[in-house]
C-alpha positions as CSV (number, residue, x, y, z in Angstrom):
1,X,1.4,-13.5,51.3
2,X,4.8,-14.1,51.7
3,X,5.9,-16.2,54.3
4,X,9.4,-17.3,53.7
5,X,10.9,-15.2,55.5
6,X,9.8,-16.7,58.7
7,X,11.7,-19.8,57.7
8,X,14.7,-20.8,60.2
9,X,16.7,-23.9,58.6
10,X,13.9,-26.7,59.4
11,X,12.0,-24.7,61.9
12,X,9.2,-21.7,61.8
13,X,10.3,-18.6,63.8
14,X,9.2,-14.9,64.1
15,X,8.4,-12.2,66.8
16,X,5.0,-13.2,68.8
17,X,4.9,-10.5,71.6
18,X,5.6,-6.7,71.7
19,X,8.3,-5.6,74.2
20,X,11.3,-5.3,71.9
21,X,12.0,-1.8,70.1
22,X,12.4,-2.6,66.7
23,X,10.9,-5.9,66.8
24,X,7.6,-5.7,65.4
25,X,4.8,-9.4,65.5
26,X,5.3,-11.5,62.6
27,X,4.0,-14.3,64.0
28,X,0.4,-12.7,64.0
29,X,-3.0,-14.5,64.1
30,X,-3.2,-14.5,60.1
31,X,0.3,-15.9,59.8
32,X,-0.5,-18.8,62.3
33,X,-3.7,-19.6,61.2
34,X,-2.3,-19.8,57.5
35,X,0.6,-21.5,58.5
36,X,-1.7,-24.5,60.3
37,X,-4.1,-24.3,56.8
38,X,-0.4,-24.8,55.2
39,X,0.8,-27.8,57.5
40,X,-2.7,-29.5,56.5
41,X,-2.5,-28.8,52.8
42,X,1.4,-30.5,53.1
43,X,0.2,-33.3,55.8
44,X,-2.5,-34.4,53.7
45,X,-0.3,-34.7,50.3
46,X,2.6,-36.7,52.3
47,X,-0.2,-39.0,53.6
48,X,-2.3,-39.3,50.7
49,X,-5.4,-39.5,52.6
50,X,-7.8,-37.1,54.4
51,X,-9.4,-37.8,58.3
52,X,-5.6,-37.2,59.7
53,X,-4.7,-37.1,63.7
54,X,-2.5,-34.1,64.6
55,X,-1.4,-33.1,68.3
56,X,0.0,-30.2,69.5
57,X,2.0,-29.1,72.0
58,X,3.9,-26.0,73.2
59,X,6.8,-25.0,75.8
60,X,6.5,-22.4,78.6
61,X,6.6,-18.7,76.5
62,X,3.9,-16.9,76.5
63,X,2.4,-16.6,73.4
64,X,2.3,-20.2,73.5
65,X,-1.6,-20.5,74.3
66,X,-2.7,-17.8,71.7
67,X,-0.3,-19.3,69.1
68,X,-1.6,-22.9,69.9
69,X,-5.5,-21.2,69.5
70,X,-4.9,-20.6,66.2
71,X,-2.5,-23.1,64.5
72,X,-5.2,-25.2,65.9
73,X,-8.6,-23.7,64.9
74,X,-6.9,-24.2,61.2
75,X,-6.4,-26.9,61.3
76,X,-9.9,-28.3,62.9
77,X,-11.1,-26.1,59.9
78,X,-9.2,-27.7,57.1
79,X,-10.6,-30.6,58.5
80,X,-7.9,-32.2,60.9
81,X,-8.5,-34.2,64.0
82,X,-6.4,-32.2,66.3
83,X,-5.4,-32.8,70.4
84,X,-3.9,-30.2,72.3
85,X,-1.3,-31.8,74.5
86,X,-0.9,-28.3,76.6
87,X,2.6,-28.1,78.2
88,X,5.1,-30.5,76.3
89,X,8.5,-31.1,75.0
90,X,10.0,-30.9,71.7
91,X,11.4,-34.7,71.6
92,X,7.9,-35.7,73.4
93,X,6.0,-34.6,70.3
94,X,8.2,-36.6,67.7
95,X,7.4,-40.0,69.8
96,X,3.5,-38.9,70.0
97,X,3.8,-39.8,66.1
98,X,5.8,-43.4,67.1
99,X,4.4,-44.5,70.8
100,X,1.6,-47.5,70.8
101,X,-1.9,-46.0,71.6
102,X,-0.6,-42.5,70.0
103,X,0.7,-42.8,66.9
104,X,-0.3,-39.6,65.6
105,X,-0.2,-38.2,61.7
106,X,1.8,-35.5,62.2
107,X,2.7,-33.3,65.4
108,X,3.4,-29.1,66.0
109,X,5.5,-28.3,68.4
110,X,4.9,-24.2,69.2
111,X,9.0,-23.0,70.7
112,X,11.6,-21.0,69.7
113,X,14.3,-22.8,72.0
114,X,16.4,-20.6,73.7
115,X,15.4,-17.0,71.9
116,X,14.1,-14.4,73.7
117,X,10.8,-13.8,75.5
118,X,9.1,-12.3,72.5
119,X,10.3,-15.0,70.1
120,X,8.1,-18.3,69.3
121,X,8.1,-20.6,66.2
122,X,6.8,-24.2,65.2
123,X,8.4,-27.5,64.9
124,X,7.1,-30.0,62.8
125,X,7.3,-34.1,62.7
126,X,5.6,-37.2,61.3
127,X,6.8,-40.9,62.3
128,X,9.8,-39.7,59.5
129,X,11.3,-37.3,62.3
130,X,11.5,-33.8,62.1
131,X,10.5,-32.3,58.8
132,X,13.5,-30.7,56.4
133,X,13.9,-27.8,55.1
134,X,12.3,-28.3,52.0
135,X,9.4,-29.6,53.9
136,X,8.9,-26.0,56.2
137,X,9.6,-24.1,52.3
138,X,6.6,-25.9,51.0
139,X,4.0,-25.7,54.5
140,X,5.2,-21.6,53.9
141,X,4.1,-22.2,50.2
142,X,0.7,-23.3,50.6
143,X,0.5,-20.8,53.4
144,X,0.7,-17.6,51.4
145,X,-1.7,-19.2,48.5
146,X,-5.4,-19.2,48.8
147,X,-5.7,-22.7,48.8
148,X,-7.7,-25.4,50.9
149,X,-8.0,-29.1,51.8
150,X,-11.8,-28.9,50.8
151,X,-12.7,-31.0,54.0
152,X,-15.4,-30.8,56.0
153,X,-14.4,-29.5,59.7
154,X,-12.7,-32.0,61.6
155,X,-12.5,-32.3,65.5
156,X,-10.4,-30.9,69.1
157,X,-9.8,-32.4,71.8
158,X,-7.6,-32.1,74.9
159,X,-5.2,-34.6,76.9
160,X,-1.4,-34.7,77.7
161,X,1.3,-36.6,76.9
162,X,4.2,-35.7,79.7
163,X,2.9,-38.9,81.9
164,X,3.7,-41.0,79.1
165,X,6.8,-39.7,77.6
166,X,8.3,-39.8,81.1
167,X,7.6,-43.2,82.2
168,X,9.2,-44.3,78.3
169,X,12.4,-43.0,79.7
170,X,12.3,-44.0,83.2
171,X,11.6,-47.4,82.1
172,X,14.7,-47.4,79.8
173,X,16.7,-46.4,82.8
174,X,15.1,-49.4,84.7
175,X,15.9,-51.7,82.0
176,X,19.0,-50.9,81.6
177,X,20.3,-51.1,85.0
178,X,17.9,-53.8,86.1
179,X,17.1,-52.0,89.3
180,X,13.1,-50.3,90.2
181,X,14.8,-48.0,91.7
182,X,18.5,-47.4,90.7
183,X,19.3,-44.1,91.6
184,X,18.4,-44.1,95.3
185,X,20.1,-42.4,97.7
186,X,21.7,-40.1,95.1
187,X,20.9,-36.8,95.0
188,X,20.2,-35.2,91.7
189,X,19.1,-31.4,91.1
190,X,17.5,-30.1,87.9
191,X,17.5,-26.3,86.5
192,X,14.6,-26.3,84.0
193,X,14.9,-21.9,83.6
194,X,11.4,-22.1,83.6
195,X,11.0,-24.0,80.7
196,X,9.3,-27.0,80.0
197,X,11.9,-29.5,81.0
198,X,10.8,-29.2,84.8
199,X,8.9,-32.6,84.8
200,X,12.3,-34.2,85.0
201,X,12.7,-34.0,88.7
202,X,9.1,-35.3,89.6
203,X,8.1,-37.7,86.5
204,X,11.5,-39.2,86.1
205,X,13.7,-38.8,88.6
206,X,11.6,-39.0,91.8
207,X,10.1,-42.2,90.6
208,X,13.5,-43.9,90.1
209,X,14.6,-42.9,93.8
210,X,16.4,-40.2,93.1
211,X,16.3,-37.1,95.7
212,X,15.4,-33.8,93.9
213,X,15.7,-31.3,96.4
214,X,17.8,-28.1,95.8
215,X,16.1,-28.3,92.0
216,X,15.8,-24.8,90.6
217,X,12.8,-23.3,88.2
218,X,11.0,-26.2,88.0
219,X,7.6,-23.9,87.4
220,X,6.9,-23.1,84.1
221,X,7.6,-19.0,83.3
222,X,7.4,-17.3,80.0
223,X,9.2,-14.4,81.1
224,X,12.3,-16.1,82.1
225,X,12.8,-14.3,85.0
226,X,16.0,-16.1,86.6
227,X,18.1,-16.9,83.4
228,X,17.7,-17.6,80.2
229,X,16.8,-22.0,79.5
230,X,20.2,-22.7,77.5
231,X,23.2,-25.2,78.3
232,X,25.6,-22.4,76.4
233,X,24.3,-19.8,78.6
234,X,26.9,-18.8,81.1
235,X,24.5,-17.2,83.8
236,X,22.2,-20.6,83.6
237,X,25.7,-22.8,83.9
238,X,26.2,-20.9,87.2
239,X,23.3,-21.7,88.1
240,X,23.0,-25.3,88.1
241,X,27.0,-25.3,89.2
242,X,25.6,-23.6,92.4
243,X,22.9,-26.0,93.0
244,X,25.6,-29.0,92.6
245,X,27.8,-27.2,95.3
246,X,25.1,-25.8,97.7
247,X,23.4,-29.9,97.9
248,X,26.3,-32.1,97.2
249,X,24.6,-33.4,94.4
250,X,26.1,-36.9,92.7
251,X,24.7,-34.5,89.5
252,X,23.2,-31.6,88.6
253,X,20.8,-31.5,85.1
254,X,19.9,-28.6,83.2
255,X,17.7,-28.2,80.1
256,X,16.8,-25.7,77.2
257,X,13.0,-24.4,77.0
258,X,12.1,-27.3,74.7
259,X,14.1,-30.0,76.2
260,X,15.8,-31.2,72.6
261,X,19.1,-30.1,74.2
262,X,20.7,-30.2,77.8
263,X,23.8,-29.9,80.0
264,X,25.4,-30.9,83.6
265,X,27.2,-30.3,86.0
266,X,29.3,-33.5,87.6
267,X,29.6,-34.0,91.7
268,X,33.2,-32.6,91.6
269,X,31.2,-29.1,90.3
270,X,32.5,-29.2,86.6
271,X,30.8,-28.4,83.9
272,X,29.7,-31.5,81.2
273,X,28.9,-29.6,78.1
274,X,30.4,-28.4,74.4
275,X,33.1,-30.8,74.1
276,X,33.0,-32.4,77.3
277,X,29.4,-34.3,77.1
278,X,30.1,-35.0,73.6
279,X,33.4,-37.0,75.0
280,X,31.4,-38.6,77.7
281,X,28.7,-39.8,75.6
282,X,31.6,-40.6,73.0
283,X,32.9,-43.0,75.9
284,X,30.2,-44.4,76.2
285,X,28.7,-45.8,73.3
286,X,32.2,-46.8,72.4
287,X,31.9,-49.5,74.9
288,X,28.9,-50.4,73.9
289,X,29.4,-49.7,70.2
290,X,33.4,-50.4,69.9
291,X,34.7,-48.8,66.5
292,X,31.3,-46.3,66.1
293,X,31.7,-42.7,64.3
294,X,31.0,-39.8,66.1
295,X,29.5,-36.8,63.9
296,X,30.1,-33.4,65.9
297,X,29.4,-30.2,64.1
298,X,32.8,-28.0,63.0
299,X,33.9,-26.3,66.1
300,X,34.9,-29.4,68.2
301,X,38.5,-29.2,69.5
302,X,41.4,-31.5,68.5
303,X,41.1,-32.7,71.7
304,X,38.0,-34.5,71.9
305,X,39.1,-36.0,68.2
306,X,42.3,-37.2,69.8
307,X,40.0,-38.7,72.9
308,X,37.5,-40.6,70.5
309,X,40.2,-41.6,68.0
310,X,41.9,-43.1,71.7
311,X,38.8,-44.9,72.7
312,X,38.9,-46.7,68.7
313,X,35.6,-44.4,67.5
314,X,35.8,-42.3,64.5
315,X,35.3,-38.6,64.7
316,X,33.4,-37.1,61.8
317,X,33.7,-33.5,62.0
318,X,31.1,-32.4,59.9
319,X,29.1,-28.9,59.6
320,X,27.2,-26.7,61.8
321,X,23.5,-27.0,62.3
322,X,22.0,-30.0,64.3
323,X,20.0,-31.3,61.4
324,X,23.4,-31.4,59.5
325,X,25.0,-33.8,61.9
326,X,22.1,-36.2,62.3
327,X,21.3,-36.2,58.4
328,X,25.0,-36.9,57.9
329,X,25.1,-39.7,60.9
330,X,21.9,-41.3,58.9
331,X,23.7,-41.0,55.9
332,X,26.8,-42.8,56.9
333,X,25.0,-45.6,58.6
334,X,22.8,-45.8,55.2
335,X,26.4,-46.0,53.6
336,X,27.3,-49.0,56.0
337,X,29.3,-47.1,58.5
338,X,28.1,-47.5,61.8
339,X,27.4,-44.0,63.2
340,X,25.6,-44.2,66.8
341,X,26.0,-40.5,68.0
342,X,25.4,-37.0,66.0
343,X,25.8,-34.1,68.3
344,X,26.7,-30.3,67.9
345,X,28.9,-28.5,70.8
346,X,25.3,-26.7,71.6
347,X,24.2,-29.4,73.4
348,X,21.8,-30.6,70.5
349,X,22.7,-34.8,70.4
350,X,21.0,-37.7,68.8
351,X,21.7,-41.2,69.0
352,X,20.8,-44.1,66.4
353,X,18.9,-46.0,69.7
354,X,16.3,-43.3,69.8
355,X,15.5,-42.9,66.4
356,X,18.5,-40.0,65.8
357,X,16.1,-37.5,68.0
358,X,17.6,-34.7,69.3
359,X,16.8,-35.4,72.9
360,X,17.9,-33.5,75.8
361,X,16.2,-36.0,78.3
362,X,16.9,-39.0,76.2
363,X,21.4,-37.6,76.5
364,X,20.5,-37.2,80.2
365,X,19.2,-40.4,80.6
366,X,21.8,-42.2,79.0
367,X,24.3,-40.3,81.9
368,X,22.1,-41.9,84.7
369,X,22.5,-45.4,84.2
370,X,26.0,-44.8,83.4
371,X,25.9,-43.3,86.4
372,X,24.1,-46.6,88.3
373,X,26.9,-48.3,86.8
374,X,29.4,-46.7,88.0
375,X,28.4,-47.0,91.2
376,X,27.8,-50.8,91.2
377,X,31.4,-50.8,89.6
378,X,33.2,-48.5,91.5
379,X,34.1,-45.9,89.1
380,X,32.5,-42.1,88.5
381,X,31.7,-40.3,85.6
382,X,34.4,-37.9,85.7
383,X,36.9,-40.9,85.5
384,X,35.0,-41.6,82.3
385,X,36.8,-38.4,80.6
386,X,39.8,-37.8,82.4
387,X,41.9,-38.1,79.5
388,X,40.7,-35.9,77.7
389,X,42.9,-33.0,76.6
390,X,41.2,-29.8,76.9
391,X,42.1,-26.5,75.4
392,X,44.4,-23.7,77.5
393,X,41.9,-21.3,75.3
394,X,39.2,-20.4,73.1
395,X,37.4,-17.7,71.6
396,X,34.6,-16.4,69.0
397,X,34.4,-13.4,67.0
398,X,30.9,-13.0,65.3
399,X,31.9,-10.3,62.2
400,X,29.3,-9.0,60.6
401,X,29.2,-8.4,56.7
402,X,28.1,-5.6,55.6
403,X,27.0,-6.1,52.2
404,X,23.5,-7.0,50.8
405,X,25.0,-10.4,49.3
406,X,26.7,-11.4,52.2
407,X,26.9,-15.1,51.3
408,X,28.9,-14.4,47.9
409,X,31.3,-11.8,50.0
410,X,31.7,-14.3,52.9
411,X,32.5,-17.5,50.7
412,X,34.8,-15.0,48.5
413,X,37.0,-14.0,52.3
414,X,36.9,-17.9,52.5
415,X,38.4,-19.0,49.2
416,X,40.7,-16.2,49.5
417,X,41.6,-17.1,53.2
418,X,42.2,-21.1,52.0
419,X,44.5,-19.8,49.3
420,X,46.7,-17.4,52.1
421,X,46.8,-20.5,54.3
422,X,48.5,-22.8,52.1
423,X,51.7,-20.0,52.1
424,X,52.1,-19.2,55.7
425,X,54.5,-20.8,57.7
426,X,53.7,-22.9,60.3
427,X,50.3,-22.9,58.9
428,X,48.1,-26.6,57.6
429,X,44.8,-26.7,56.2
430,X,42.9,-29.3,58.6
431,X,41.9,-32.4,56.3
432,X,38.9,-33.8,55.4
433,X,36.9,-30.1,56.3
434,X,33.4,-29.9,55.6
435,X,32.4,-26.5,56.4
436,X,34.6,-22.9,55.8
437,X,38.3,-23.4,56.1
438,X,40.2,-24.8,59.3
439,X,43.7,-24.3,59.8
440,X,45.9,-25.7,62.3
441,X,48.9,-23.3,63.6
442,X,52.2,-24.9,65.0
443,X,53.5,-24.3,68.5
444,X,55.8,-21.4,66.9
445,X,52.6,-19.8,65.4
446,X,50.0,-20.2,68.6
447,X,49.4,-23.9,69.2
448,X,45.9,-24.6,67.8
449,X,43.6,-23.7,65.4
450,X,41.2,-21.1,64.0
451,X,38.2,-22.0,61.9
452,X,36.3,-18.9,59.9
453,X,32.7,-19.9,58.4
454,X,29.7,-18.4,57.2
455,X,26.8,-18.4,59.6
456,X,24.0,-20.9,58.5
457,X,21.3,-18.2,58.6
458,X,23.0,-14.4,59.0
459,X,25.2,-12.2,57.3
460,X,27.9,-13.2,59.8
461,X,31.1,-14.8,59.3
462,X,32.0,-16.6,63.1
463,X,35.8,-17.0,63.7
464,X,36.2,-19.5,66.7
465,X,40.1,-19.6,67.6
466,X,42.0,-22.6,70.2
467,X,44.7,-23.1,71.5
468,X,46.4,-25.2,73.8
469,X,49.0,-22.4,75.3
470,X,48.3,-19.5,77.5
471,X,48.2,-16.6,75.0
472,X,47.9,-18.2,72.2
473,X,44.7,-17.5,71.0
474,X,46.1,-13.5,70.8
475,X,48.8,-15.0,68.9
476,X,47.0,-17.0,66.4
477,X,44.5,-13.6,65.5
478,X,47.5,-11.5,65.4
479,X,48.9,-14.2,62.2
480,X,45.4,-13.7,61.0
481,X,45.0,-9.9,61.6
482,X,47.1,-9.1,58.8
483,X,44.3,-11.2,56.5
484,X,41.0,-9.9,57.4
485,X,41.9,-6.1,57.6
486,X,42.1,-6.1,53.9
487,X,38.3,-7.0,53.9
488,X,36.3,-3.1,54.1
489,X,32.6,-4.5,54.3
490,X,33.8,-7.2,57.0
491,X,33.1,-5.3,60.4
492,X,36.1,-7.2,62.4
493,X,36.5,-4.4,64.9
494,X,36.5,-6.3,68.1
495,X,38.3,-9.2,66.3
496,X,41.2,-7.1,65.2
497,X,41.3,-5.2,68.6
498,X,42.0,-8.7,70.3
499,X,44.6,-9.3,67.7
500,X,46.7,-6.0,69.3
């Protein structure tokens, strides 16, 4: 069979549940079970040995349990020694493979992030990290082939892995602020959406001092029924804004299903995400790091580059995709640059200290004891990022191409778009661009930018626009209006009604 199309970048993800009209299951029993006979055919060859240790765990959807079933009953049968950790974190499974007493072959982590109800998927990871792309093309390989380790059943067992995972980072908070305790008296409210990320507020927080009460969907629920689990969400921002306001909280936390990405809310009820975390965390580990580049994915405004280029970091601006950023921070640091922080506006970060995991709790804890410290030396965390200049504007325009090769016709509006930029007045190509073309518009032309790109995975070319006047993101598409109406298969409807 043909699995490939099931393929996400470095993840697995398909439909696991009915409920969707036009959204049939392609994540069904034959597909998991082949794809856990695939993961043990790749597992074995990286390792070079048979009588491998595999755990697995899985966020709060649910398919979770029938998808864990079966990925694990393949791989018992291809002769793996499998634990099912039940109810875990993305990040928690990665330091299964790394954490003394653990130290696991390989792990699955069963979550399709933020995605609907009906979505689920698998993660992978050895003590390397998170498998690559090339990695999930090969597991999809062996899955459609009629192939087998040729081991003799192996063995399942159950235990957890939460109790653990937690107490790693609420000792790093203790050690870093040398306190048992350091956050009592503070009150500190989590929104989890009824993911996974719930243990926060009793396994991390509580223990440190902290007060928890106000927290919101702490209980695991695959139906989502109050918002969806996601930092960008706008609904789920409200949420946890609401919870800051309603306790006084010194800070509110909220998490994705999977916990590899988060998002806050400070005391004074502003939000700390997209460009603002990355400029807090940027703050940071400058101080701690003085002169260290920070890779951000392509749609980062020219204000936070002004903010870290002010605090003495360098800002990388590199492509979209959250395993684009950290392989490019690894790369740099390979190359001798010192790169301590890769992060995408999404809320996806990893830092060099935690093996370059993206970590929602791991980003979250490095806020609390920069929060302890602040309050030993008399200074908060919004005073951290007051100078940072923040757009008057922005918007996205997702336009969807409407041709078969949609990568070839997207690139070819790109090219063609780089060539009209370099004539228009009051028009500059944005240097050193990694990923479509960015162009930076003078006050006379709308006073910021615009950056048109080919989606990583769909026929889509995204358009984000900034600008640092009121009305000036009308006035950079109306420049650009003129541009994409030439392009027929390019629906830009909404795009070029904006423009008017």
């Amino acid at each position: 069979m043909d699995y490939s199309n099931l393929q996400n970048g470095s993840d697995i993800r398909g439909v696991a549940l009915d409920g969707i009209a036009g959204q049939p299951i392609t994540l069904t029993e034959q597909a998991c079970r082949d794809i856990g006979r695939g993961f043990a055919l790749w597992l074995q060859g990286k390792c070079g040995k048979t009588d491998l240790r595999v755990a697995v765990g899985r966020d709060s959807r649910l398919s979770g349990p029938a998808l864990c079933g079966w990925i694990c009953d393949a791989m018992v049968q291809q002769g793996l020694h499998v634990t099912d950790f039940g109810m875990a974190s993305t990040p928690a499974m990665f330091m299964a493979t790394i954490t003394e007493g653990y130290r696991f072959d390989g792990t699955v982590m069963i979550t399709a992030s933020h995605l609907p109800f009906n979505r689920n998927g698998f993660k992978f990871f050895t003590a390397d990290g998170g498998l690559e792309k090339g990695d999930i093309k090969q597991i999809l390989s062996f899955a459609g082939q009629d192939a087998s380790t040729g081991s003799q059943p192996g063995t399942l067992a159950q235990a957890s892995f939460m109790d653990t995972y937690a107490a790693i980072l609420a000792d790093n908070i203790r050690a870093a602020t040398g306190e048992e305790k350091p956050l009592d008296g503070m009150r500190i409210v989590v929104d989890a959406g009824n993911g996974a990320g719930g243990f926060y507020a009793d396994k991390v927080l509580k223990p440190l001092g902290a007060n928890t009460d106000g927290s919101r969907y702490l209980d695991p629920d695959g139906s989502f029924p109050n918002h969806i689990p996601n930092p960008e969400d706008k609904e789920a921002m409200e949420s946890i804004t609401e919870a800051v306001q309603e306790t006084g909280a010194d800070l509110g936390i909220i998490f994705d299903t999977d916990v590899d990405r988060a998002g806050a809310v400070l005391s004074d009820g502003s939000e700390l995400n997209r460009n603002r975390i990355i400029a807090m965390l940027a703050a940071i580990l400058l101080r701690e790091h003085p002169g260290t580049t920070i890779v951000t994915d392509s749609i980062t405004s020219t204000g936070l580059a002004k903010f870290i280029e002010d605090k003495g970091g360098v800002h990388h601006r590199f492509k979209r995709g959250y395993r684009n950023v950290i392989n490019e921070s690894i790369r740099l640091n390979a190359q001798g640059q010192d790169s301590q922080l890769a992060i995408e506006t999404s809320g996806h970060g990893a830092l060099k200290e935690n093996y370059f995991l993206d970590d929602g709790a791991y980003l979250v804890t490095k806020l609390l004891i920069e929060l302890a410290r602040g309050r030993k030396l008399g200074y908060t965390l919004e005073s951290l990022i007051a100078e940072l200049e923040e757009p008057a504007e922005s918007a996205e325009f997702r336009m969807n191409i409407q041709v078969a090769d949609f990568k070839s016709y997207g690139q070819k509006v790109i090219d063609e778009l780089t060539a009209y930029a370099t004539n228009q007045p009051g028009w500059s190509l944005a240097p050193s661009n990694y990923e479509g073309v960015r162009v930076n518009l003078d006050e006379a032309h709308g006073n910021g930018w615009f950056l048109l790109r080919l989606s990583l995975h769909d026929p889509l070319l995204p358009l984000n626009i900034e600008s640092n006047s009121l009305g000036g993101t009308q006035k950079i598409a109306s420049e650009l209006a003129a541009f994409i109406s030439r392009y027929t298969e390019l629906d830009a409807a909404k795009f070029l009604a904006f423009a008017q």
